[in-house]
N, C-alpha and C positions, 0 to 999 in steps of 0.2 A: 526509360522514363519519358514522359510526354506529357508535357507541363507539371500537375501536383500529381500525376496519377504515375502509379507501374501499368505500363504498356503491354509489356511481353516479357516473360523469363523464359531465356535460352542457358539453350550448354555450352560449357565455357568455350568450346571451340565453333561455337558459330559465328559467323559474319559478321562485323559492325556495320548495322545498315545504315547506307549512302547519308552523311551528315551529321552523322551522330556522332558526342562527344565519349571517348574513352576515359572512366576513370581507372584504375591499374589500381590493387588493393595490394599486388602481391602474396604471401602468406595470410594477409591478414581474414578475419572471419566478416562477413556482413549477415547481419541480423536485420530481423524485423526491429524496433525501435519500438521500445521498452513503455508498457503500459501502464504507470500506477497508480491502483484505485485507493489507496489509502494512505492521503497526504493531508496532512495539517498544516495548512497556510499561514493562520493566524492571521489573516488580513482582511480589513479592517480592524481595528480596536484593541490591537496585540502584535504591531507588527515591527516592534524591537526584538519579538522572538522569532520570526523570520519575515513574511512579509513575498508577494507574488515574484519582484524582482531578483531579488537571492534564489528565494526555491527554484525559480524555474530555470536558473542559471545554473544551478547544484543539479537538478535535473539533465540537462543537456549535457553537462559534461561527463554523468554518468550515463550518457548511452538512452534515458527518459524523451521520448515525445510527446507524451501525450502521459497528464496526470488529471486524477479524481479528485478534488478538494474536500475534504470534512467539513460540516456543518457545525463543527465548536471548535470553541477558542478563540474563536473572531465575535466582535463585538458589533452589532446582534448576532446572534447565531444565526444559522440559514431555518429556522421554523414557520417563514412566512413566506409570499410570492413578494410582497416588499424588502424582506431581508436582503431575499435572494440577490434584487436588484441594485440595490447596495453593496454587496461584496462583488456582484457583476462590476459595476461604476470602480470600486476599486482595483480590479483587475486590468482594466479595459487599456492597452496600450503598453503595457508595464511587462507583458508574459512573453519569455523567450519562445514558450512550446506550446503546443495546443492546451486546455484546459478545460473542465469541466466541473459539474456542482451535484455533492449530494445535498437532500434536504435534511433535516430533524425531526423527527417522531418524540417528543416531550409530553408529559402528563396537559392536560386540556388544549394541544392543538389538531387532532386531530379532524375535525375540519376543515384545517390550512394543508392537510397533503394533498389532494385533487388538485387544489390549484397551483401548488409547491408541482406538482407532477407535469400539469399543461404548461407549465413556465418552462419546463424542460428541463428538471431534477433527474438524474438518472436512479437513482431512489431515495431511502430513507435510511439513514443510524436511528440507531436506539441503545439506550442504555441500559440492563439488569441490574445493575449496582453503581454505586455513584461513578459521577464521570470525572470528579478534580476541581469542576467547574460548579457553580452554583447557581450559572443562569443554561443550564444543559441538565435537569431529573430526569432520573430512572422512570422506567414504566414499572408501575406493579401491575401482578398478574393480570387485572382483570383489563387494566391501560392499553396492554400488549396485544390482549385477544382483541381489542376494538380495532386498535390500529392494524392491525393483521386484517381485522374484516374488513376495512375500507380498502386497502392494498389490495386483496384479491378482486375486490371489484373492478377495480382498471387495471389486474393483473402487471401492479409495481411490485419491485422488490425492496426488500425489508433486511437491511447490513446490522448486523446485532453485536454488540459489546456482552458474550459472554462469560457473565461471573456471576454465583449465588448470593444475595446481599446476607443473607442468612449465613450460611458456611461464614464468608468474610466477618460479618459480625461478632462470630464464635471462635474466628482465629486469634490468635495470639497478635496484640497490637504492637505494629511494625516502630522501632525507636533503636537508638544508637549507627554503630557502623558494621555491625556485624551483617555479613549478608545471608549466613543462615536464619537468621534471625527473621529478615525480609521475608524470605523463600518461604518461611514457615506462616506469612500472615495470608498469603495466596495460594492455599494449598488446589492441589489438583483436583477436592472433588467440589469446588467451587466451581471449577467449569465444568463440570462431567454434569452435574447436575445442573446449573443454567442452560446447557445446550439439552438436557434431555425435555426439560420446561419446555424450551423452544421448540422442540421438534414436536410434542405435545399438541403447542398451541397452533403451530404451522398446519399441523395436521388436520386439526377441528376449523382450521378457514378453508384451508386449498390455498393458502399463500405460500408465494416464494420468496425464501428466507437464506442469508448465507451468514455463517459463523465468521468472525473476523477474531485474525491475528489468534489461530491455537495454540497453543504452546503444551497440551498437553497431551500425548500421544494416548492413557488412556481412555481416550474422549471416542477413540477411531473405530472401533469394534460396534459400539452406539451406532454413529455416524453411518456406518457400512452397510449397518442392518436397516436403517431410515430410508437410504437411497434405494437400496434393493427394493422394499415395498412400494418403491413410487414418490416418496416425499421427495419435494422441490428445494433442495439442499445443497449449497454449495459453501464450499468452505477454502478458506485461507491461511496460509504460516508467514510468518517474515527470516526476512536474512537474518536476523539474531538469534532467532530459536534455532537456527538450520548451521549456526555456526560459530556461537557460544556456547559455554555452558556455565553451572552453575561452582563447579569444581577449579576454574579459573578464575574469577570474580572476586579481586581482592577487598577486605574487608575495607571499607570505608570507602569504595569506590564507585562514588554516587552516577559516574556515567552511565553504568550498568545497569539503573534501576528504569524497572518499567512495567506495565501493570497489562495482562497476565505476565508473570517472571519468568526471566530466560532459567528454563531448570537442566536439570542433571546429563551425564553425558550418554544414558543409557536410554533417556527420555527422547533425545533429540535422535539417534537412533530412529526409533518408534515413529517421529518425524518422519524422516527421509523414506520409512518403507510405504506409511501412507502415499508420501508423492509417488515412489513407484508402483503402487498397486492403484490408484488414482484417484481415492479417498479423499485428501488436499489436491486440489483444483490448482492453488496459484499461489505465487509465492510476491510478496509486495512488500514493501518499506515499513509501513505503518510511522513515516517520517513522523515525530512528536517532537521540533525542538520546545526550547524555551533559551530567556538568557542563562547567562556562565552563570552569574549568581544564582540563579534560582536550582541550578543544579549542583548544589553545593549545598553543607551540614549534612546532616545523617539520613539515613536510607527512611525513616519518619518524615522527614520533614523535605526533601528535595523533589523536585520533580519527577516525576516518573513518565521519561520516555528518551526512545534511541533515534539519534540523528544520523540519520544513512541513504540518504537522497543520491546522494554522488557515490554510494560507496557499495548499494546494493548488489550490482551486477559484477563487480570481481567476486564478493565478497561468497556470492553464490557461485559464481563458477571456482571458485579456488577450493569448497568445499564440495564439489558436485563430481570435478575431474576425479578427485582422490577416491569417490567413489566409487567409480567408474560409470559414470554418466556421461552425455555430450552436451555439444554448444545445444545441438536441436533439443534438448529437453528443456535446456536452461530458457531458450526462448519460449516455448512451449507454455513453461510454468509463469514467464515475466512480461510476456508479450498476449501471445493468442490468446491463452483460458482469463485473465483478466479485460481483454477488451472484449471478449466474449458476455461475463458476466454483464457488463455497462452497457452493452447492446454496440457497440462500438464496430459498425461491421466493414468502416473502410481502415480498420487499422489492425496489427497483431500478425500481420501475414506478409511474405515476399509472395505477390502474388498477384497475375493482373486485373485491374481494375479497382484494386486499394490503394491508399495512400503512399505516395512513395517516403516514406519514416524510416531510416535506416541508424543503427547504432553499428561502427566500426570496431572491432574489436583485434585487438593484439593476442591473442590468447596466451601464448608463450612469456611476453613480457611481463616483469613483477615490478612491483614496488612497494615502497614504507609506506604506511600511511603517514602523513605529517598535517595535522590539523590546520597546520597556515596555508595550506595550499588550498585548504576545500572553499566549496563558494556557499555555504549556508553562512548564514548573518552571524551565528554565534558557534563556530569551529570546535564546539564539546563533543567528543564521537568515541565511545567506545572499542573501537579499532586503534586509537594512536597507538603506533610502533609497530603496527603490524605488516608482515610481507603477503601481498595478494596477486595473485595470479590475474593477469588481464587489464590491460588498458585502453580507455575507450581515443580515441586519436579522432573520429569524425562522427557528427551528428547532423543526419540530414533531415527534414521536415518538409513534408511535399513537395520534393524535388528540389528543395534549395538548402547548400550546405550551412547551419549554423554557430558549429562548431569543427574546427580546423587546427590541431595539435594545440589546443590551448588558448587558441583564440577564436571570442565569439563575433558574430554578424550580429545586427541591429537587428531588437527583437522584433518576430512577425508571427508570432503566435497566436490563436484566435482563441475564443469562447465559445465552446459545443455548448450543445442541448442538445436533449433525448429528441429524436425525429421519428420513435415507433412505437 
């Protein structure tokens, strides 16, 4: 390294040249340092439910350099170029690790993404079925195609919450503690059908469009046949789908709720073959906290989402090993193809002339999860009790270590924008 940049990658047995510091890893693994495009900050206007300084701390110590913020939840949402610069203002100084900003696609702003874009949005969410939120609407069909035609025009990208409001509406309404009961109000052809709308309507623009957080494998067959003919389709899973199921998920066990739902063990299967056949692109957090309270009462009425900021990258490798996968995938899926998608082109890579972001890893070493240890503001995680493979021990950030067995350095993280 030389200054923020990677210099040169050598073979382990070449020379330390004249001056240079040695660090000695040992065993340990060094990764590129972990990209994730799909974080809910909540900050400004929500940020008893995390807030820039937690996440990006829960970040860093999961082996995270560099995250994407979601444009809801936060009070305004990011739907304007003034939004934006408001949740900038509240990040500004407070962020352990680099960050960045999508914007929102909502029913009548569509004239605010151009300049949501030139501010330096790296794209746009949108929603097919409600969002949880009441200042975040769906796009209906014809919403969708508009915002996809402006998109194409400064060839942005367009990150979709796909679920059919219709299927949903027709499901069975989510109430009590039972979790088959949940499972059965999000059933699978709610996304099969939202994504096939989407690919649809991607198609009639010439936009590029990526499916966020799938969780249902038979969505991939679709998917396969889109990309083959040339649609601009990139898609995503998270560490819950890739290493829960829904055969574990004890009845009244509201941590486990989140919307699409982590389902069956035969599904998530189906999962994992998309990433090896290269179907699913990346694999990401889709961090949703909220408070303890609010994730609490019945699978109706609690929040729906999983807090796993700090938790993602064992959580994946401990389910990727058993596979028989490697580290090089796991980075692959959590590094490269995510900061690929965001345009991200000095990051995702051990490689010269990129950021030197590095996540250390223990690979061999396990641990419990124990909720007091994590650094998200509100410690509700789906994991508690669980044994995971790999520990992150250092986290480095354009050449300066920020995390050190536990303890962090004073944050020096900045705020991207799109530069292409």
């Amino acid at each position: 390294m030389v200054g923020e940049r990677i210099e040169a990658v050598r073979g382990h047995d070449a020379a330390v040249p004249p001056g240079a510091r040695l660090v000695e890893l040992g065993e340990q693994a060094l990764l590129p340092g972990l990209v994730d495009t799909h974080v809910h900050v909540n900050d400004p206007g929500r940020s008893e439910w995390e807030g820039f300084a937690s996440a990006t701390r829960a970040a860093a110590a999961g082996g995270v350099t560099t995250l994407v913020d979601m444009p809801l939840n936060s009070l305004p949402p990011t739907t304007t170029a003034a939004h934006l610069r408001t949740k900038q203002d509240s990040a500004r100084g407070r962020v352990q690790i680099d960050v960045g900003f999508w914007g929102g696609a909502v029913p009548g702003n569509t004239p605010e993404l151009r300049p949501l874009h030139r501010a330096g949005v790296f794209g746009f969410k949108c929603f097919l079925s409600p969002s949880g939120v009441e200042e975040f609407p769906p796009l209906a069909p014809a919403e969708l195609d508009a915002a996809l035609a402006e998109t194409a025009a400064f060839d942005g990208l367009m990150i979709v919450h796909a679920e059919d409001p219709g299927q949903l509406a027709g499901a069975p309404e989510p109430s009590g503690g039972r979790y088959a009961d949940f499972l059965a109000s999000r059933p699978r052809d709610a996304e099969h059908r939202a994504v096939s709308r989407l690919i649809a309507a991607a198609e009639r623009a010439g936009a590029r469009v990526h499916v966020l957080h799938l969780s249902s494998g038979e969505v991939l067959p679709e998917i396969a046949a889109a990309r083959r003919r040339g649609t601009r389709l990139t898609v995503e899973t998270c560490p819950h789908f890739l290493t829960l199921t829904a055969e574990e998920v004890p009845d009244g066990a509201t941590e486990f709720k989140c919307c699409p739902p982590i389902r069956e063990a035969a599904n998530q299967d189906a999962l994992w073959q998309g990433l090896a056949e290269g179907w699913i692109d990346c694999v990401v957090s889709d961090h949703s906290p909220s408070t303890a309270a609010l994730k609490t009462g019945d699978f109706g009425t609690a929040w729906g989402g999983i807090s796993s900021l700090q938790l993602g990258l064992p959580a994946v490798w401990t389910a990727a090993r058993a596979r028989g996968f490697g580290l090089a995938d796991v980075a692959r899926w959590m590094s490269t193809a995510p900061a690929a998608l965001a345009g991200l082109h000095r990051k995702g890579a051990v490689e010269a002339g990129r950021d030197a972001d590095f996540a250390v890893l223990a690979p061999e070493r396990r641990f419990t999860v124990d909720p007091h240890r994590l650094h998200h503001r509100n410690p509700v995680t789906a994991y508690a009790g669980k044994e995971l493979y790999g520990v992150v021990t250092q986290t480095w950030l354009r050449g300066r270590r920020i995390l050190a067995d536990g303890d962090f350095a004073e944050p020096t993280g900045r705020l991207l924008e799109r530069t292409h």
